[in-house]
MIVOKE-409612 format. One record per residue: residue in three letters; chain; y, z, x of N, C-alpha, C in turn. Coordinates in Angstrom, 2 decimals, always signed. Example, Ala and Ser with C-alpha at 12.3 -4.5 7.8 and 13.67 -1.06 7.14 Angstrom:
<palums>
  resn  chain      nyy      nzz      nxx     cayy     cazz     caxx      cyy      czz      cxx
   ALA      A    -5.69    +7.80   +13.19    -4.50    +7.80   +12.30    -3.30    +7.80   +13.20
   SER      A    -2.25    +7.08   +12.85    -1.06    +7.14   +13.67    +0.03    +7.87   +12.90
</palums>
This chain:
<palums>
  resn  chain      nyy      nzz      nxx     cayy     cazz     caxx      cyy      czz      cxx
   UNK      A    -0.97   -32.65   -16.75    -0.28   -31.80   -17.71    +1.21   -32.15   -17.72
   UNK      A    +1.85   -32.39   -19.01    +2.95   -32.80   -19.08    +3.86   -31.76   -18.56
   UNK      A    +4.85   -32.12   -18.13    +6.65   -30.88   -17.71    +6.91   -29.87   -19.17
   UNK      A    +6.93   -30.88   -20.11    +6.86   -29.79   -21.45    +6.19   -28.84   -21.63
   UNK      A    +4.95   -28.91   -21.52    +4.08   -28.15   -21.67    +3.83   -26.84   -20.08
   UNK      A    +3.92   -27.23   -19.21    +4.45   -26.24   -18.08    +4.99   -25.63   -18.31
   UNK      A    +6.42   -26.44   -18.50    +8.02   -25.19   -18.43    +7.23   -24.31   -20.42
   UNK      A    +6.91   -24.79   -21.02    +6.50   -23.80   -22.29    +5.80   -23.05   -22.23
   UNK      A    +4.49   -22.80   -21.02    +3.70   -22.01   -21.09    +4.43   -20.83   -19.94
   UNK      A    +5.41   -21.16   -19.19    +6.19   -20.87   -18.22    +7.21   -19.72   -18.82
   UNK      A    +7.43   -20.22   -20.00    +8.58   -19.38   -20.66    +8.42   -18.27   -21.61
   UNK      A    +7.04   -18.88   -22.47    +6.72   -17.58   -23.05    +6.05   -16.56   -22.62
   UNK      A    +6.40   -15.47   -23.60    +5.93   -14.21   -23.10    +4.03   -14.29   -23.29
   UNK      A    +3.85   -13.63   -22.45    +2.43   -14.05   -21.05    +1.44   -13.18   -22.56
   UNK      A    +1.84   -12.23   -23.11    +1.04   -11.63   -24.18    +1.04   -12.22   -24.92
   UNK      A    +1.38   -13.19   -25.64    +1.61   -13.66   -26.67    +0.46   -15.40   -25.94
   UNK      A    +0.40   -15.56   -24.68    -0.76   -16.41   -24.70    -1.73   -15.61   -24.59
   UNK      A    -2.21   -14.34   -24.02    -3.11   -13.76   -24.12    -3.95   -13.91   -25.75
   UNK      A    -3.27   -13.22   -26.58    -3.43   -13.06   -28.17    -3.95   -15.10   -28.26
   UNK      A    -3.69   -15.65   -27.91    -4.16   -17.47   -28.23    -5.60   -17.12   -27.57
   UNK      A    -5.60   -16.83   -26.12    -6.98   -16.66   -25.57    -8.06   -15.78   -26.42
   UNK      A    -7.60   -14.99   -26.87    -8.57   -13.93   -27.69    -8.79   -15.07   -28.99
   UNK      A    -8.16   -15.37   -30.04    -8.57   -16.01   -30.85    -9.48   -17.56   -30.57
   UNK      A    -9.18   -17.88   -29.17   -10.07   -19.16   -29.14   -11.91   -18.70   -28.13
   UNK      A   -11.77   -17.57   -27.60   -12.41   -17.30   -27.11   -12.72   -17.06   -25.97
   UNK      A   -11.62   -17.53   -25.35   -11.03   -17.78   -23.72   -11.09   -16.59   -22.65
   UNK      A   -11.69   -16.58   -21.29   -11.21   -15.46   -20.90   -10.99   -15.79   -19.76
   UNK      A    -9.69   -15.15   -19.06    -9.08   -15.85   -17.91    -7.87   -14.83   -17.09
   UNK      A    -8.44   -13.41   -17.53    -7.36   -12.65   -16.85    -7.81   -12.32   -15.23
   UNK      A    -6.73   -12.32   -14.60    -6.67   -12.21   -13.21    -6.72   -10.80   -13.33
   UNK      A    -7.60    -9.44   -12.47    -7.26    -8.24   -12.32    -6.74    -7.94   -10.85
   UNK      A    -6.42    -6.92   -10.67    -6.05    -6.22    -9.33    -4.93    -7.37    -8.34
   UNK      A    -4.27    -8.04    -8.87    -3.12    -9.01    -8.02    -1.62    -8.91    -8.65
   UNK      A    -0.86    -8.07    -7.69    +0.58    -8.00    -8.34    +1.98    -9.02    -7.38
   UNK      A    +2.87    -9.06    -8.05    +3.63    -9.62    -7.51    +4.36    -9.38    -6.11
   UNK      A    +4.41   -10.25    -4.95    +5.33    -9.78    -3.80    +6.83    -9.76    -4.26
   UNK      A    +7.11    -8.89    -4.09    +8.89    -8.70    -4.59    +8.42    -8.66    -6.08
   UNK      A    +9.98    -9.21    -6.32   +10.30    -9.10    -7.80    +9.41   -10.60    -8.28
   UNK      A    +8.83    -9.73    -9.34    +8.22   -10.72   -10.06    +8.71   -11.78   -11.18
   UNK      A    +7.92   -13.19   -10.80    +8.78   -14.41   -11.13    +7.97   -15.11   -12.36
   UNK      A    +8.06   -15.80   -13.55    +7.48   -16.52   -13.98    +7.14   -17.64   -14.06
   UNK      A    +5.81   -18.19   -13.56    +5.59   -19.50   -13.61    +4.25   -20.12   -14.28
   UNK      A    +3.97   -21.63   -14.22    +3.13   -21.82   -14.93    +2.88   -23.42   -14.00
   UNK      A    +1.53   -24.03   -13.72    +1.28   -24.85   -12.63    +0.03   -25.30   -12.62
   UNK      A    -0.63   -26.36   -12.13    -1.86   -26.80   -11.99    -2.48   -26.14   -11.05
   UNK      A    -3.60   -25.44   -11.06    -4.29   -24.85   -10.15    -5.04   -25.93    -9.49
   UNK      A    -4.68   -25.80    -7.83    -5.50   -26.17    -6.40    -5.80   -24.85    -6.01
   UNK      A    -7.22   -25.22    -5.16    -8.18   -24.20    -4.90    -7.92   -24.05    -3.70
   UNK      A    -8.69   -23.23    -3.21    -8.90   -22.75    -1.73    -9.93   -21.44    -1.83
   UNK      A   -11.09   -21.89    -1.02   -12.16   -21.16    -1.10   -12.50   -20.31    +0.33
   UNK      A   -12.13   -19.07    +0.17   -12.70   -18.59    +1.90   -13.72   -17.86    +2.01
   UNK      A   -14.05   -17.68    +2.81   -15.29   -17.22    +3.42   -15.90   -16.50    +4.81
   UNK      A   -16.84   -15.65    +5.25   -16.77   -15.44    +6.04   -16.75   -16.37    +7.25
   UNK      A   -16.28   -15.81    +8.44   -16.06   -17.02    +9.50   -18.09   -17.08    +9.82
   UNK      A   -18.38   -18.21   +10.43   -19.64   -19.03   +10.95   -19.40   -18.96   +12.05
   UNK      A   -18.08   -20.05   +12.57   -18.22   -20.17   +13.89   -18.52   -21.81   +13.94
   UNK      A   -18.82   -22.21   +13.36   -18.80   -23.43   +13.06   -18.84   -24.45   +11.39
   UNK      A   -18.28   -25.32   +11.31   -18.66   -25.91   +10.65   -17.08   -25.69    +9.60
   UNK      A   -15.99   -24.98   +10.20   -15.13   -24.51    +9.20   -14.14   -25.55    +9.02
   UNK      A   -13.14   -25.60    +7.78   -12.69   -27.11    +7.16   -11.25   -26.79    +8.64
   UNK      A   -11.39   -28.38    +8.85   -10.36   -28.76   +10.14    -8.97   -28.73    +9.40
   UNK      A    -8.39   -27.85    +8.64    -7.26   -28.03    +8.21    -6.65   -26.51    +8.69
   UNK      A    -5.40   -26.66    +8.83    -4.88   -25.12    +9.08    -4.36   -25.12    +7.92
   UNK      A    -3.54   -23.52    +6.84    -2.48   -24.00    +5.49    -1.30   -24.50    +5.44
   UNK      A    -1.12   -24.89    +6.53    +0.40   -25.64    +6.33    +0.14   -27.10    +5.94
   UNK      A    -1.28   -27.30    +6.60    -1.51   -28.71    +6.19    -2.14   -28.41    +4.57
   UNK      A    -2.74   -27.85    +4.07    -3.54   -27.76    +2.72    -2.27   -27.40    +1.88
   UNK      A    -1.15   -26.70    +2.38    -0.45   -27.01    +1.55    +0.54   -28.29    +1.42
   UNK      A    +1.12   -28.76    +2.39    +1.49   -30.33    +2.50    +0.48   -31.09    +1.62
   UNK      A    -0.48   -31.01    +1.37    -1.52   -31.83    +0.57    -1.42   -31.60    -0.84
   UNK      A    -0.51   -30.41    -1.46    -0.78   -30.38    -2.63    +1.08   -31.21    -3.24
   UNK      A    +0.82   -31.09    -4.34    +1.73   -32.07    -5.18    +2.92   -31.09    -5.65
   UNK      A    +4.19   -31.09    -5.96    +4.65   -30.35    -6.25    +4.76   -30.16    -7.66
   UNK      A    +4.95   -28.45    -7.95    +4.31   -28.05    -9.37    +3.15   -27.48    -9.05
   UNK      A    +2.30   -27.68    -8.10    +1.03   -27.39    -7.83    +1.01   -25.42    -8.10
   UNK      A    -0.03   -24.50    -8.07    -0.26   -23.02    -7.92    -1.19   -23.61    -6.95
   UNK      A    -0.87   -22.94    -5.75    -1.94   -22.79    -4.55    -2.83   -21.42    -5.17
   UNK      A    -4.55   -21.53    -5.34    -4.53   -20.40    -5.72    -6.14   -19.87    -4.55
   UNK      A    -6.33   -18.99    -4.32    -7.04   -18.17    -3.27    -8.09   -17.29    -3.30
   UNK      A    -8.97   -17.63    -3.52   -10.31   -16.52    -3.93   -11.70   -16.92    -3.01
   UNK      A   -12.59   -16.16    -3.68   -13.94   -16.68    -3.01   -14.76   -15.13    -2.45
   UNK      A   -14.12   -14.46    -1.34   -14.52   -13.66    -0.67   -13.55   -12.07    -0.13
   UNK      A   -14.23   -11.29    -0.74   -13.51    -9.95    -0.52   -13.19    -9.34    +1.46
   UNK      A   -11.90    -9.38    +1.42   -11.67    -9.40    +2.47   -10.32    -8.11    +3.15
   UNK      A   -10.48    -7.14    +3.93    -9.03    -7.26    +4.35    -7.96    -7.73    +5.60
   UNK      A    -8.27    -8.57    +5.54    -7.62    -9.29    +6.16    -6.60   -10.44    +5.72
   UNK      A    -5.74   -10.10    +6.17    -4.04   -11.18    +5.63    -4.89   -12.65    +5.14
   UNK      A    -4.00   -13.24    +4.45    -4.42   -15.11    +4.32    -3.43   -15.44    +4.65
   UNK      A    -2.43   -15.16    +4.51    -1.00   -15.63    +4.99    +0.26   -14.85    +4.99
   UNK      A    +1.20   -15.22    +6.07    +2.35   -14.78    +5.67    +3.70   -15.30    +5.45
   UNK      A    +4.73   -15.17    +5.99    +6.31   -15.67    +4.42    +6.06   -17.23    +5.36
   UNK      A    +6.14   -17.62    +6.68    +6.17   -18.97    +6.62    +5.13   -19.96    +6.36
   UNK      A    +3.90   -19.28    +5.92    +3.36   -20.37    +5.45    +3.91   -20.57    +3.21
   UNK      A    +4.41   -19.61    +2.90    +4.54   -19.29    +2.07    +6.05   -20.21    +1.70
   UNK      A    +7.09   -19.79    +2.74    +8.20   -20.54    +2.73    +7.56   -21.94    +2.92
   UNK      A    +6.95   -22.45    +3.76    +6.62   -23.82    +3.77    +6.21   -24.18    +2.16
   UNK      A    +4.85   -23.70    +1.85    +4.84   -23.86    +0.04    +6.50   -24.20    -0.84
   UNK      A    +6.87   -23.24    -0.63    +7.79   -23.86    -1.13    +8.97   -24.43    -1.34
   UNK      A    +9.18   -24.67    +0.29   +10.45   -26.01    +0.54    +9.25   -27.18    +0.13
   UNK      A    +8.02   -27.41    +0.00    +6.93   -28.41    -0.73    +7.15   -28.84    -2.22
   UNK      A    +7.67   -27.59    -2.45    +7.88   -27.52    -4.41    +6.65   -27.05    -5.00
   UNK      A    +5.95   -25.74    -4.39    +4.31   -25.60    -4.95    +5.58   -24.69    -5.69
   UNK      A    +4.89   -24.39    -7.01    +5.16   -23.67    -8.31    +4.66   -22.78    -7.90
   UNK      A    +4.02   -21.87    -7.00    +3.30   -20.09    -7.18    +2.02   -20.09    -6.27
   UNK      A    +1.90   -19.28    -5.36    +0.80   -19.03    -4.49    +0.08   -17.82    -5.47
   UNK      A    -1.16   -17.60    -5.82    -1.56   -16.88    -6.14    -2.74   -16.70    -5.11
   UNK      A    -2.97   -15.01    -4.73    -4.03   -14.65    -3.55    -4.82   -13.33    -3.43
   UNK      A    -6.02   -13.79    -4.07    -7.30   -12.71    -4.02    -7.16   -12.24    -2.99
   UNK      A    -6.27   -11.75    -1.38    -6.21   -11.52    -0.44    -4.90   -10.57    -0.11
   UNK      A    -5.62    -9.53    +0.82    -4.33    -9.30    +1.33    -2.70   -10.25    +1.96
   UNK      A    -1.87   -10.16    +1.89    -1.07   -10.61    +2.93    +0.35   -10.10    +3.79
   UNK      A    +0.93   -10.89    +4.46    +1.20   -10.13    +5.47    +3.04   -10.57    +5.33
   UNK      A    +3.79    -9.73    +6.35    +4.98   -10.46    +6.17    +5.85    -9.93    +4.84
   UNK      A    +5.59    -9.21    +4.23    +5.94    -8.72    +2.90    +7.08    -8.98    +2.21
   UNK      A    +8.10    -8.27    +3.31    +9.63    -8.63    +2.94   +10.17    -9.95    +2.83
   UNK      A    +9.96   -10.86    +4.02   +10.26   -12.14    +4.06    +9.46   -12.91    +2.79
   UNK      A    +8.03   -12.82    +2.65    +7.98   -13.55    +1.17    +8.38   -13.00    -0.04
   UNK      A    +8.27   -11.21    -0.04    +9.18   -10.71    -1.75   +10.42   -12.02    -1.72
   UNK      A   +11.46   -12.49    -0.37   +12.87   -12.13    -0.24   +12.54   -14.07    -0.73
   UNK      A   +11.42   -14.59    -1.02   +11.70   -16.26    -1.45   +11.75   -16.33    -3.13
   UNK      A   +12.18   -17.80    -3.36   +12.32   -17.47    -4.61   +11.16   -17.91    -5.35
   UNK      A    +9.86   -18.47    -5.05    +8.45   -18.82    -5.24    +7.46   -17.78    -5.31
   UNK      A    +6.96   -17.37    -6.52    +6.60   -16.49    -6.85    +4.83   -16.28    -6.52
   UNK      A    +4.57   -15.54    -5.40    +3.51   -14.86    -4.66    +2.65   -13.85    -5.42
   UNK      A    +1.97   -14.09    -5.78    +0.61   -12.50    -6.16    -0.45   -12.29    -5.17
   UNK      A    -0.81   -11.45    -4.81    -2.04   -11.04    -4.07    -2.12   -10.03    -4.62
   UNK      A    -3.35    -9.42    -3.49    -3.83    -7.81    -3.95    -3.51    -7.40    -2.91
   UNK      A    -2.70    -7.35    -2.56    -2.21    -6.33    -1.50    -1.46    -7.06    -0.30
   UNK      A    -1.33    -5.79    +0.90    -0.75    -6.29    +2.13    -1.31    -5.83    +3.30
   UNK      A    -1.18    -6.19    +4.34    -2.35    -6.15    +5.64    -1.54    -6.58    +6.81
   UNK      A    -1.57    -5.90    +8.18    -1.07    -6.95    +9.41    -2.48    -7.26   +10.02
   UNK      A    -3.79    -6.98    +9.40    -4.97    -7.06   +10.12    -4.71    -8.92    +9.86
   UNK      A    -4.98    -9.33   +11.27    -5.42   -11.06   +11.01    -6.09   -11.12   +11.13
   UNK      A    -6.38   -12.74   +10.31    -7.63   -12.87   +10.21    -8.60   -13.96   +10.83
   UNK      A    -9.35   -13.27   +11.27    -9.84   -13.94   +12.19   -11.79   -13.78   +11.77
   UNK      A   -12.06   -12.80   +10.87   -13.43   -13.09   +10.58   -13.60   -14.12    +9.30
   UNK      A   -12.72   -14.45    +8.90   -12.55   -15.52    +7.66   -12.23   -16.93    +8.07
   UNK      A   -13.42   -17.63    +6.74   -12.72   -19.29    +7.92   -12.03   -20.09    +5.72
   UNK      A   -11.67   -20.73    +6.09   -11.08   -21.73    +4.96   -12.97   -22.78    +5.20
   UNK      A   -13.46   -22.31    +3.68   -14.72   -22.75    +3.38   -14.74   -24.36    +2.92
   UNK      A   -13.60   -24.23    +2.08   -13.42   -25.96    +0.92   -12.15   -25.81    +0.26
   UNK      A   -12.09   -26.64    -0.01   -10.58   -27.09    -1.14   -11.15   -27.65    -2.49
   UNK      A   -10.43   -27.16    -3.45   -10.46   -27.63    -4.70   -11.74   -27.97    -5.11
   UNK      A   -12.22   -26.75    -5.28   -13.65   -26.79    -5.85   -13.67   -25.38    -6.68
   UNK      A   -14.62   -24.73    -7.12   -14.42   -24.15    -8.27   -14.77   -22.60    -7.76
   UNK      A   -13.96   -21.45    -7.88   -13.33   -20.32    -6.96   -13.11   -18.90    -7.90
   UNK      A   -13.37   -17.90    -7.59   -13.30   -17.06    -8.36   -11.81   -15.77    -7.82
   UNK      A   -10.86   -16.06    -8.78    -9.84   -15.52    -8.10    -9.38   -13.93    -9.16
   UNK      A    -9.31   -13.11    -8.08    -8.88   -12.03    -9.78    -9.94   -11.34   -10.79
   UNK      A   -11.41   -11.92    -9.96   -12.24   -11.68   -11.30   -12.47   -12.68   -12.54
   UNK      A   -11.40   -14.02   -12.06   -11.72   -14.94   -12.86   -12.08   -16.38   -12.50
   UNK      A   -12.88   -16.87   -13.46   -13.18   -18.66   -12.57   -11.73   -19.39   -12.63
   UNK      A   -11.48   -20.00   -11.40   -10.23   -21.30   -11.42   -11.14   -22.37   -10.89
   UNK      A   -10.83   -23.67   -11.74   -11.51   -24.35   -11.27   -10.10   -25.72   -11.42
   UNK      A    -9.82   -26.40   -10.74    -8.93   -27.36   -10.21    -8.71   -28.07   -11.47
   UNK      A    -7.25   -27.64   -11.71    -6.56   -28.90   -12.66    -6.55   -27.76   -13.58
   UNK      A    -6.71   -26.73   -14.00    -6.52   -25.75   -15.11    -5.41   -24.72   -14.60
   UNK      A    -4.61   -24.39   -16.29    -3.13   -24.53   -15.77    -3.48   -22.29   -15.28
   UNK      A    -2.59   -22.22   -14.40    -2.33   -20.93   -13.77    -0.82   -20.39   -14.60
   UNK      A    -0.84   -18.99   -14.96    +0.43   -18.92   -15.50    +0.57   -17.24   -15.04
   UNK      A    +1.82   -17.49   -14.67    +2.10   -15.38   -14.27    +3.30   -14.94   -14.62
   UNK      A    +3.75   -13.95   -14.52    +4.40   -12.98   -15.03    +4.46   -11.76   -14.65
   UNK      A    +5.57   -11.36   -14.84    +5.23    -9.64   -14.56    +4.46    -8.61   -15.36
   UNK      A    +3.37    -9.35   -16.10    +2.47    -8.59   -16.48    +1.18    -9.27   -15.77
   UNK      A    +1.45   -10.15   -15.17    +0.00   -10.71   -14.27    -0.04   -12.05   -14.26
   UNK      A    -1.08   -12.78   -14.12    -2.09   -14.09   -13.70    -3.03   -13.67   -14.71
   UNK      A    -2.95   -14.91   -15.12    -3.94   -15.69   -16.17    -4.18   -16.96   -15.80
   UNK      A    -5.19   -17.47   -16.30    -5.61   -19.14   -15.96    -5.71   -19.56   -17.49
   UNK      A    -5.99   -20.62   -17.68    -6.56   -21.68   -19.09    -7.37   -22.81   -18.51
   UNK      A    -8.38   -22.93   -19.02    -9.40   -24.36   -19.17    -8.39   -25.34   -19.18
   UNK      A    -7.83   -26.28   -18.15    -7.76   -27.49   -18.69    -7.73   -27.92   -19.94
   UNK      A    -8.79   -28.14   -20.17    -9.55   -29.09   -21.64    -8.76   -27.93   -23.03
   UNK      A    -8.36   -27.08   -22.22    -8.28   -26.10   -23.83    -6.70   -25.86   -23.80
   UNK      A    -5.77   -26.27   -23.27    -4.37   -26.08   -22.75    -3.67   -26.64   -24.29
   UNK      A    -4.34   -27.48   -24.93    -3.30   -27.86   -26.01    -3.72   -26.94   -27.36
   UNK      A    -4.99   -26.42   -27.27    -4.86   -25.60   -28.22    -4.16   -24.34   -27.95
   UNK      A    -4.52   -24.02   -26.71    -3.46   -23.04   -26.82    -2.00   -23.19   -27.41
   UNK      A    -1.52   -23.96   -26.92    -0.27   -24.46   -27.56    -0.13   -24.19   -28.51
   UNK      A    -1.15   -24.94   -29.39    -1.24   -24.83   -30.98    -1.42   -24.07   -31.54
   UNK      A    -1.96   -22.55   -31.15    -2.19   -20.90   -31.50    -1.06   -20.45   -31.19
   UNK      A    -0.12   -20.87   -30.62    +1.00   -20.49   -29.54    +1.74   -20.27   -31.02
   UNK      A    +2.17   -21.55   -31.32    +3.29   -21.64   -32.80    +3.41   -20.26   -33.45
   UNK      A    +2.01   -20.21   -34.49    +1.61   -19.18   -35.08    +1.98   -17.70   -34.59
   UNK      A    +1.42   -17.94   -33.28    +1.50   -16.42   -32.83    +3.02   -15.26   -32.46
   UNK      A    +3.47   -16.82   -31.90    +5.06   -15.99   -31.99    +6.00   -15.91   -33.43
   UNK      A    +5.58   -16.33   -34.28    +5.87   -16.06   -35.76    +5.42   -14.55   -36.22
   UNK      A    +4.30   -14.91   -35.91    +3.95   -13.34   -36.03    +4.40   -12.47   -35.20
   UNK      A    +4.76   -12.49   -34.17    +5.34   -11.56   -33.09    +6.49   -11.41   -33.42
   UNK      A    +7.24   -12.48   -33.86    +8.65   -12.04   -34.67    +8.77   -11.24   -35.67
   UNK      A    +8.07   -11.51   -36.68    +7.79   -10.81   -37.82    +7.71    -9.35   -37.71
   UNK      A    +6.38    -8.98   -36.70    +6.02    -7.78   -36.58    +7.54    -6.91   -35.58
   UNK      A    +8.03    -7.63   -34.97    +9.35    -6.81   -34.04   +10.85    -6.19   -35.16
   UNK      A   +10.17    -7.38   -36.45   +11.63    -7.22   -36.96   +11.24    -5.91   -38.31
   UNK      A    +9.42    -6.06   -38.57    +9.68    -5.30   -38.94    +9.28    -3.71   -38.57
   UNK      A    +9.41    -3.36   -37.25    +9.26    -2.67   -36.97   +10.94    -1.56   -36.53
   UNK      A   +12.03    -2.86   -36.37   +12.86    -2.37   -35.81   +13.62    -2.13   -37.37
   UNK      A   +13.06    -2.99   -38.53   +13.34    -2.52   -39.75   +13.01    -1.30   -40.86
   UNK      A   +11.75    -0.42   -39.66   +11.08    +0.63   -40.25   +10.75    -0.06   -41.46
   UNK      A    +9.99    -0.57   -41.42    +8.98    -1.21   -42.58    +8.14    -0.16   -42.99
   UNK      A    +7.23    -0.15   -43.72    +6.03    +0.54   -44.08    +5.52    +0.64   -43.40
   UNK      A    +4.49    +1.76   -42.29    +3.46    +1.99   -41.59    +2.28    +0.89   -42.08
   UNK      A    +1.93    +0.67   -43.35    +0.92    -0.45   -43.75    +0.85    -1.76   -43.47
   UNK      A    +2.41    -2.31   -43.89    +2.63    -3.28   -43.67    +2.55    -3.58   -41.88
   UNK      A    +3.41    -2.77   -41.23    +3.33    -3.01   -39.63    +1.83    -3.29   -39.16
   UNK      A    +1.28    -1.80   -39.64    -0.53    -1.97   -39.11    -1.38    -3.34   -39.09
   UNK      A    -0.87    -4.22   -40.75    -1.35    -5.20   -40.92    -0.72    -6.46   -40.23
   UNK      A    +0.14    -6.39   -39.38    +0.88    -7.60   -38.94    -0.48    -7.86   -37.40
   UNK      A    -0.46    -7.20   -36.75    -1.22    -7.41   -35.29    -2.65    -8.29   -35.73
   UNK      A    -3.41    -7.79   -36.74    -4.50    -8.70   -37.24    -4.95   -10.04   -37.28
   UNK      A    -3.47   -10.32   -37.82    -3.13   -11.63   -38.02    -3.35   -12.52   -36.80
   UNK      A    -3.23   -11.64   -35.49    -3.19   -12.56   -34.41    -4.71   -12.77   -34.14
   UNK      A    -5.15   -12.28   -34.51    -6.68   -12.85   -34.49    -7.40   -13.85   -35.15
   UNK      A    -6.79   -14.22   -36.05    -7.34   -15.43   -37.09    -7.14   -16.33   -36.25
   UNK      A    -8.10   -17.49   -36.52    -7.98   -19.03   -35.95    -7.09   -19.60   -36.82
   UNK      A    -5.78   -20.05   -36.31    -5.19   -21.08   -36.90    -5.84   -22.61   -36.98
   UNK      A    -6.06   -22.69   -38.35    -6.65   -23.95   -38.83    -5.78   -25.16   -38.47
   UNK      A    -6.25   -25.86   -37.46    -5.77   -27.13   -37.15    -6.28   -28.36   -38.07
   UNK      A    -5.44   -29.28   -38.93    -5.52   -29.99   -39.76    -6.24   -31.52   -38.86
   UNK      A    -7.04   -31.58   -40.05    -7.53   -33.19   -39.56    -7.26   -34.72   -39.93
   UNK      A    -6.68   -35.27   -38.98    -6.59   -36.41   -38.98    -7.54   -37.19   -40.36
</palums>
């Protein structure tokens, strides 16, 4: 995924890709995961991480300082698989992420350490916080296909958050979004200006609609 297209999905407002997902059919909202500290906006290639209950054997020989050293920078470390309360991490594996340059930990998991990761400038989601460690959970696989939030992430599909949440996108479907993108903030303009213009109640009602149509992409 190109830098353009990152820092753009990075910048706009997170509703306004939502409204693209509804018209293409997409569904990819993260539930129950809020921001540690103040919440940051970003947008990143999703790497996986799948956990699971501990076995006792057979669990992946990596600790996360190394799984995160492994990812690329720009990367969203992102964290699902198995309902747990028990921490996945706390601010120094988190600070390590990102003196790495990972773009955003996102984590179906409690975690721990609270203050020290709100206080980085790499923007953290989980569902919560915990000093329980963890120790009945083992790290199952990497970058394989993970259910985080209530939603599928599956490696290489872009992660995007905000202080209204985590969302994911298909890979394969990242440029149409784009291309619903145009449209939609036209209309979002439209409808702000004329609302702050006291327009007609009719006219306003009829502006939101609009975001539902498929913008017709022209053919080659």
């Amino acid at each position: 995924m190109s830098t353009s297209k990152t820092k753009r999905l990075a910048e706009v407002d997170q509703g306004m890709i939502s409204d693209c997902m509804l018209r293409l059919g997409l569904d990819g909202w993260m539930d129950g995961l809020h921001a540690v500290g103040e919440a940051k906006s970003f947008a990143g290639r999703a790497r996986t991480m799948l956990i699971g209950p501990r076995r006792g054997v057979e669990s992946l020989p990596k600790s996360k300082y190394a799984v995160v050293a492994s990812l690329d920078p720009g990367d969203v470390l992102v964290l699902g698989g198995f309902p747990t309360k028990e921490n996945q991490m706390g601010d120094n594996v988190a600070r390590f992420a990102q003196m790495h340059g990972v773009a955003a930990i996102v984590c179906d998991a409690p975690v721990r350490d609270y203050a020290g990761m709100g206080a980085l400038t790499m923007p953290v989601f989980c569902s919560g916080r915990s000093a329980r460690m963890p120790v009945t959970t083992d790290i199952v696989a990497l970058d394989v296909p993970i259910v985080c939030g209530g939603a599928q992430v599956r490696v290489g599909d872009m992660v995007v958050g905000s202080d209204d949440g985590v969302l994911v996108l298909p890979a394969s479907r990242v440029d149409e979004v784009l291309y619903q993108l145009e449209e939609i903030e036209e209309i979002e303009r439209t409808l702000q200006a004329a609302v702050v213009g006291g327009r007609p109640l009719r006219e306003i009602e009829g502006l939101p609609g609009r975001t539902k149509k498929l913008r017709a992409q022209a053919v080659a």
